[in-house]
C-alpha positions, 0 to 999 in steps of 0.5 A: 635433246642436246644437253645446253650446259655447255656453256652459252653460245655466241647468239644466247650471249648476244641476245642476253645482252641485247634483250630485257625479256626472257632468253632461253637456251636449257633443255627445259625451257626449250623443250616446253616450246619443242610442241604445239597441239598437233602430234608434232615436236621440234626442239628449237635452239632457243626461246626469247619472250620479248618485253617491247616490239623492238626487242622481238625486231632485234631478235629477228635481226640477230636471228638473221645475222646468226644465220638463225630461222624465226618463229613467232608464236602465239598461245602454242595451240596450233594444231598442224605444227605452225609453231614448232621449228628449230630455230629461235621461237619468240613468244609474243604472249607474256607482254606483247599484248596491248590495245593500241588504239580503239575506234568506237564510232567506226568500230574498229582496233589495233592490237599487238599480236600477242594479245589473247581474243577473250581477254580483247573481248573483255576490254571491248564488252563496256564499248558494246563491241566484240571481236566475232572470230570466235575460235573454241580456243578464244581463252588462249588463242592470240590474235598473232595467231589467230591471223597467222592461221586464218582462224574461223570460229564457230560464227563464221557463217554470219562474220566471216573469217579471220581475212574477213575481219582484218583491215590492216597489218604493220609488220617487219620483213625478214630483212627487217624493213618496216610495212604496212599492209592495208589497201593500195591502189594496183598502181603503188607508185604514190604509196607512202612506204619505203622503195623496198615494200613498194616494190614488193606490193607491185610485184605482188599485184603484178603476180595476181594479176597474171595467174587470176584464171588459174588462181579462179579456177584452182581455188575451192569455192568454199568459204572455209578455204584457209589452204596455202596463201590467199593468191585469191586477195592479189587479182584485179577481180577485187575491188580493194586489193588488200594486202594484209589479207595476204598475210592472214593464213602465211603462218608466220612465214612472210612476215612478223606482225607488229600491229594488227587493225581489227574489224569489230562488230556490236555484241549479241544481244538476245539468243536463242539455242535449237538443239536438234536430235537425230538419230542417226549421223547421215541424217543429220548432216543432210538436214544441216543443208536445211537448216542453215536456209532459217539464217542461224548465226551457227549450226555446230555439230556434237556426235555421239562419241562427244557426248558420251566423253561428255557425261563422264566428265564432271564438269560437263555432266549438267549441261548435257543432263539438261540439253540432251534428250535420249540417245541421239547418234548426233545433235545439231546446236542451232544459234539464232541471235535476233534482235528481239526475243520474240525473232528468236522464239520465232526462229525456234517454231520455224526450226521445230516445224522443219524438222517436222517438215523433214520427216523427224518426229520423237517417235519415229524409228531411229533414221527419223527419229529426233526433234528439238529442244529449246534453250532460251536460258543464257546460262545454260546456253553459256554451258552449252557453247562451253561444252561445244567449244571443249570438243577437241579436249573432251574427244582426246579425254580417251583414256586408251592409247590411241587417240583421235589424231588431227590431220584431216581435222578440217576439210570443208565439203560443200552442205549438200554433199557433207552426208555423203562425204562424211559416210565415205569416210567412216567407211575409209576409217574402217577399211583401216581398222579405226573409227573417227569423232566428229564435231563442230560447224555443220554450218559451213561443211567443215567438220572436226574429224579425227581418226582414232590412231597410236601414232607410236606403231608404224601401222598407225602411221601409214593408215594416217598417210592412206587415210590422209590421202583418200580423204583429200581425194573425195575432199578434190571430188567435191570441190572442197578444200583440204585445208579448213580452219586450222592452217597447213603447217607440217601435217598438210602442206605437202598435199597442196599440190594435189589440191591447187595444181603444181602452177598454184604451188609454183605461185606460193614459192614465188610469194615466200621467196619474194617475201623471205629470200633467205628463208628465215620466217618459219620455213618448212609452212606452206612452201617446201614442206616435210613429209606429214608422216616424217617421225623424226618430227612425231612427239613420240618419234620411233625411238620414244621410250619410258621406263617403267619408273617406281611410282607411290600412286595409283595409275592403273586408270591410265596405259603405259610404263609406271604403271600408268603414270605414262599415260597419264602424263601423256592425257595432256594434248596441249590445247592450253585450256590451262592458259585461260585468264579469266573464269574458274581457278585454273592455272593460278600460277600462271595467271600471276607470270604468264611463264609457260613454266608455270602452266599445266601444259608446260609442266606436262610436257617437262614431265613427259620429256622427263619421264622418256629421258630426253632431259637427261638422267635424274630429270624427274627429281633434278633442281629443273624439274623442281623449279618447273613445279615450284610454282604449282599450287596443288589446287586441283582445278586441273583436275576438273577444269582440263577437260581431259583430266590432266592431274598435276597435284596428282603428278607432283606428289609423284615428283615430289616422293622421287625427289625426297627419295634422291635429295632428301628434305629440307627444314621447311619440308620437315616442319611443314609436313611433320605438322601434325605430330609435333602440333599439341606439343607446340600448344602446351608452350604456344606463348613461346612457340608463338614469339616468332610472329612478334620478333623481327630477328627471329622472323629473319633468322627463320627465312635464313635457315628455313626459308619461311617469309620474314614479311609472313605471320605465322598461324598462330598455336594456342593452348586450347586446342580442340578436346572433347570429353565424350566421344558421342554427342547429340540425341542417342537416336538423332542420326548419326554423323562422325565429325572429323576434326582435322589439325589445322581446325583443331590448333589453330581455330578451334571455335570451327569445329566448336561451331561445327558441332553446336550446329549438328547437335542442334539439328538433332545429329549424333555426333560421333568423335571418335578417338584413334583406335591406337589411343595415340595422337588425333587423327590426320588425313596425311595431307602435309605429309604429301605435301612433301612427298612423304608417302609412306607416312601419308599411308600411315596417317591414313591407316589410323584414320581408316581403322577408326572411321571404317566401322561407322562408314560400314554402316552408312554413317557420314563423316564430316569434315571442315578443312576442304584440303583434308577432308577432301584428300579422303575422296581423292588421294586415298583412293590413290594409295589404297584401293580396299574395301574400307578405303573405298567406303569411307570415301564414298561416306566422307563429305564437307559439313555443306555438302552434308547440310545442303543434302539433308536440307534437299531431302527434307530432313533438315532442321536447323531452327536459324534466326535472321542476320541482316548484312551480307556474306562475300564467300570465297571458295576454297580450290578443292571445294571447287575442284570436287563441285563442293562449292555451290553447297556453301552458297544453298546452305548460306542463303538458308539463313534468313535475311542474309545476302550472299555474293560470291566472290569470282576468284581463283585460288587465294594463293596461300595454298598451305604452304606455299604462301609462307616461302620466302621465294614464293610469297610474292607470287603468292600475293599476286594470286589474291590480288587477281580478285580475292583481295580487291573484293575483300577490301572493296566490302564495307565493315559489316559484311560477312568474309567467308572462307572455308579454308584455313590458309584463304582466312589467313591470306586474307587476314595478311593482304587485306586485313580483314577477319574471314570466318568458316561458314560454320561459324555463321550457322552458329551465329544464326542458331545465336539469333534464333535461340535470342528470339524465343 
């Protein structure tokens, strides 16, 4: 990649004078736009994220004056290389996004381009509307986008397409005039519209109306045809010739949309899901011809390969537990969505007697063997469209170096030919050494299917280019298309001269040059393509490199260079999964700035370009890379809500260690990290340590010099620190428990593990607190230590805690921790550092005082005696209880306590995270994190409810934002054991 620190160039100068919003021209920015979600990467030569419209239209008008091409580009998940080229590349996501106008009564909208379809979805659910287009990648795909590609959705067998469901499109030509594409009459002499776009639509019309026999004849008679230009929306066949329909599909190569007029439809009321099982694959694509005819609104598709991903995927480990029965080769999901209940039961016995009718029976041999299971629960069902949504994720979840490579990822075949097609082509895939993974909409005969290939061997390669090229000659034999939800974009627009015909082609070229005479909108789409196998444009080009860099972590999990680290980078496909806005925790930085910087994905592909050298040397610790990382929070949903795994707080301790390594710490760094040895000698002088919070001057004096937030309180140290006489408690023949006394419970709030204990104890435990086994300080997990980056003193940490407690895990004996962080480090970054026998048990032993409780209260064995405390508790959930699937124990363990409601707060991460809330350049990012959910629910409770929060820095970020005490829901217990001990 070019190094941009030359200096800025004439057009950077220009832009940055001329527009408010972001312009990017360094290498990291650039590269974070340089990919999409295909296999492609093209470095563009810089990024603009436009504030209003007018700033994206003089950014095209100075990009034309440069003599520069544009790309407009969207949520980046296109997955043929749409969004990727060398020029400019403007981002409408971060503000273009609005709801222009809303027309209830005609159900109808206008949107800007940029606005993301669940987030429309959300704004539309009060009016009783939704947008039904609804694509797997709904939590980040835009509008822009989703018109840009003629987009689908997995209901398109009732709603029809992107094209279907547009009305009108206002959009800027290249030159830069303005238009309105809608309906017109074939005679555009009385438009309303400037003589330049007037005499665009009738030469457009003028064009349809000559080529309607060729254009009938060439274009596949599916609905799923999203190949080339819609030709077919210009010929006199239409009874209202709607030019917007042109635009939907183009790719952004004809025009920029400025506004976009939606078709919207009345939300799904009641549903039901068939979940059919098959035991062989053939026999399942031919039922879907049949079961279509019972008029579902979906039939998606999940194989085998899918649902074994699947289950070794925590987060979708429930849902395929209670959906799935047996070992099917394939399951069909059958959406029926009737206006009543009893329509819908209905539906599900007809579905179940043909499936009978068609031979499958649960005790037939496996080509017949199958049946129905019925899902009439609406959160299980959520579960199950979540799980089926994920399948491009959960597919590139392989952790080996091929993966499945999207190229001949849609074609639609007509249904009764989808068995036969699809068997052809798992012979093809094995004539070439691979094999494929199928999934997605059975219903209109266009599967998601992609081979397995590493396209960093040559040999990979060309068996892409074969593959490619028999799998669109059986698609041309059935009369199908090539091209069937995902749009053209690099991998498949050389091929549409074998599926139109040179004269249709010759019709595309004639549209983009009337469109776009100086070729400016995204060239290279649709119209005059590279070669789909060209590796220059590959993210792993032929000269792709990693060197086997130092690493401090475990990657052995994962194939490549640095011991895995490679491979484990590499996991990211950038789907974007972590671009949601809503739902779960992942990516909180991202929901406060909407800065590709600051999400999952842009920060994996900073790592990969860093770690093969196209950032320079020194990249993986240099200031760019800090800066990309700076807003990383450590919270781990990655780690469980990427559906393939990507680890970032995993990775950015390995950042981090290379950056002490080179640049050494800062004093914050040290203070942070060296907490826990320096933390009982700060509580024998707490008075003093504490005069920090209540001096004004020694607030600003430590932001100068440490960089720790003049507007923040410090926790504040105290003298009675968390000390223990005995180190056993409880009866001598209670069962036994350790219970681990982490630093931040033990200086600061001390009555947590006080409560912890009273609760133990009462419910007839033997508390174990053991003393170090070197009779020095308490004992840490190392938590702030790799918060630093400071591995080797993580690992000593870790040592003294495995000498002491691997004697009582070797026995089975659990150890119980408070603080989510540390304890939760024992079942996650342990295992990183080391892989011995006691390490692995004590993991394996180490469990939250919920999780350990709500066990014991499913296995019966619990008995706490807990009296009533009428109110109600809101609970906030600490990231990494949520990120391990620790959470739910605290809301059973909770609704134990009689007369006790409990409600959940929906939030994301409180944005304390350690740390991070304390900087003086983070802490108001960190603000905004709470102010997402958290802070609002909190202050929105009325005096008498209950705030809990298990984590020490979400008590404090809500203590500081709303002013409000919140208590570990330890203290709760204990509150409860008060009640009951009154009462007797």
């Amino acid at each position: 990649m070019p190094n941009a620190k030359a200096g800025p160039s004439r057009l950077e100068q220009k832009l940055r004078a001329e527009i408010t919003g972001d312009v990017f021209f360094d290498r990291f920015n650039r590269g974070r736009y340089a990919t999409d979600a295909s296999f492609y990467q093209v470095v563009p030569a810089g990024v603009v994220v436009p504030r209003t419209m007018d700033e994206a239209l003089r950014t095209l008008a100075i990009a034309r004056g440069d003599g520069r091409i544009v790309t407009p580009r969207g949520g980046g998940t296109s997955q043929c290389g749409q969004t990727v080229n060398e020029g400019l590349v403007v981002d409408f996501s971060k503000h273009l996004n609005r709801i222009v106008s809303l027309d209830v009564e005609n159900k109808a909208c206008v949107v800007e381009p940029g606005i993301v379809l669940d987030d429309l979805n959300r704004q539309l659910k009060k009016h009783g509307l939704w947008f039904p287009v609804d694509v797997s990648t709904a939590s980040r795909a835009t509008i822009g986008g989703m018109a840009g590609n003629n987009s689908c959705g997995g209901r398109s067998l009732r709603y029809g397409t992107m094209r279907d469901n547009t009305i009108a499109i206002d959009a800027a030509l290249a030159d830069g005039t303005l238009a309105h594409f809608g309906e017109v009459p074939r005679d555009v002499r009385d438009i309303n519209a400037p003589d330049s776009a007037r005499t665009l639509f009738r030469d457009l019309l003028a064009l349809g109306e000559r080529e309607a026999a060729e254009i009938a004849d060439k274009f596949p008679k599916v609905q799923r045809r999203v190949g080339g230009y819609n030709l077919d929306a210009l010929t006199p066949r239409n009874a209202a010739n709607n030019l917007a329909h042109l635009l939907v599909g183009s790719e952004g190569t004809l025009a920029f949309s400025t506004r976009i007029e939606l078709k919207l439809w009345p939300l799904i009321g009641t549903k039901a899901l068939g979940v059919c099982h098959f035991g062989s694959f053939y026999e399942a694509m031919d039922a879907a011809q049949h079961l279509v005819k019972l008029k579902p609104i979906a039939v998606e598709l999940v194989d085998r390969t899918m649902i074994g991903l699947g289950r070794d995927i925590a987060m979708f480990q429930p849902v395929i537990a209670a959906a799935v029965r047996g070992d099917p080769d394939a399951i069909l999901v059958v959406e029926f969505a009737e206006e009543t209940r009893e329509e819908n039961l209905a539906k599900l016995k007809q579905l179940a007697e043909l499936m009978g009718d068609l031979g499958f029976a649960w005790n037939h041999e496996p080509r017949k063997w199958g049946g129905v299971v019925e899902i009439t629960d609406p959160a299980l069902q959520t579960a199950v469209a979540d799980f089926r949504a994920a399948g491009l994720n959960v597919m590139m979840s392989m952790k080996e170096a091929g993966k499945p490579v999207s190229f001949v990822e849609d074609c639609a075949v007509p249904l009764p030919h989808l068995a036969d097609y699809t068997a052809r082509l798992n012979e093809v895939f094995a004539r070439h050494g691979t094999r494929g993974t199928m999934y997605a909409h059975a219903s209109e005969g266009c599967l998601h299917v992609r081979p397995v290939l590493n396209l960093k061997l040559e040999k990979d390669v060309k068996a892409m280019r074969a593959i490619a090229e028999e799998a669109f000659a059986m698609v041309r034999e059935y009369k199908g298309s090539h091209s069937g939800e995902h749009g053209d974009g690099i991998v498949r627009s050389e091929f549409h001269t074998q599926m139109f015909g040179s004269r249709i082609v010759a019709d595309f070229k004639e549209v983009k040059q009337r469109f776009d005479p100086g070729n400016v909108l995204n060239p290279g789409r649709i119209v005059d393509p590279p070669k789909m196998d060209d590796r220059s444009l590959f993210r792993y080009p032929p000269d792709y490199r990693v060197e086997d860099l130092k690493t401090v972590l475990d990657w052995s999990a994962y194939p490549g260079a640095a011991g895995g680290f490679q491979g484990a980078v590499e996991m990211c496909n950038n789907n974007g999964a972590c671009r949601k806005l809503d739902g779960g925790v992942m990516c909180p930085s991202y929901r406060a700035t909407r800065d590709e910087k600051d999400v999952t994905r842009g920060r994996a592909n900073t790592l990969r370009l860093a770690i093969s050298g196209q950032l320079g040397p020194g990249a993986l610790s240099s200031d760019e890379m800090m800066e990309t990382l700076k807003l990383c929070v450590s919270c781990k949903a990655c780690r469980r809500e990427c559906p393939v795994g990507v680890d970032m707080a995993k990775m950015k301790i390995e950042v981090l260690a290379a950056r002490a390594r080179t640049h050494g710490l800062t004093l914050r760094d040290r203070l942070v990290a060296y907490l826990p040895r320096y933390a009982d000698l700060a509580a024998r002088f707490a008075p003093l340590v504490n005069l920090r919070n209540q001096s004004g001057v020694l607030r600003a004096l430590m932001e100068r010099t440490a960089g720790i937030s003049a507007r923040r309180k410090l926790p504040a140290f105290r003298s009675d620190t968390f000390r223990v006489d005995a180190e056993a408690f409880g009866p001598e023949n209670g069962r036994e428990v350790v219970l681990f006394g982490d630093t931040f419970n033990r200086v600061y709030e001390r009555e947590n593990l006080d409560a912890a204990l009273r609760v133990l104890v009462a419910g007839g435990y033997r508390v174990h607190v053991p003393k170090p086994v070197d009779g020095g300080r308490p004992l840490c997990c190392g938590r702030t230590f790799l918060s630093a980056g400071l591995v080797d003193e993580a690992k000593s940490e870790l040592q003294r805690l495995v000498e002491t407690y691997a004697p009582f895990a070797a026995r089975g004996v659990p150890i119980i921790g408070l603080e989510p962080s540390c304890l939760l480090t024992l079942r996650d970054e342990l295992l990183s550092l080391r892989s011995d026998t006691a390490a692995k048990t004590i993991s394996a032993h180490a469990l939250l005082l919920e999780e350990f409780l709500a066990r014991e209260a499913e296995a019966g064995r619990l008995a706490l005696p807990l009296g009533p405390l009428p109110g109600k508790a809101l609970l906030h959930g600490h990231c990494h209880q949520k990120s391990f699937a620790a959470f739910k124990p605290v809301e059973q363990l909770l609704r134990l306590i009689p007369e006790l409601e409990v409600q959940t707060i929906e939030s994301s991460c409180c944005g304390m995270a350690g740390a991070f809330g304390y900087g003086a350049e983070t802490y108001e990012v960190s603000l905004q994190m709470a102010e997402a959910s958290l802070l609002p629910a909190v202050r929105e409770a009325d005096a008498s409810t209950f705030i809990v929060a298990d984590g020490t820095s979400c008590r404090h970020q809500i203590q500081d934002g709303a002013d409000r005490g919140a208590v570990h829901a330890a203290q709760l217990l204990a509150m409860s054991l008060d009640r009951a001990q009154a009462r007797s």
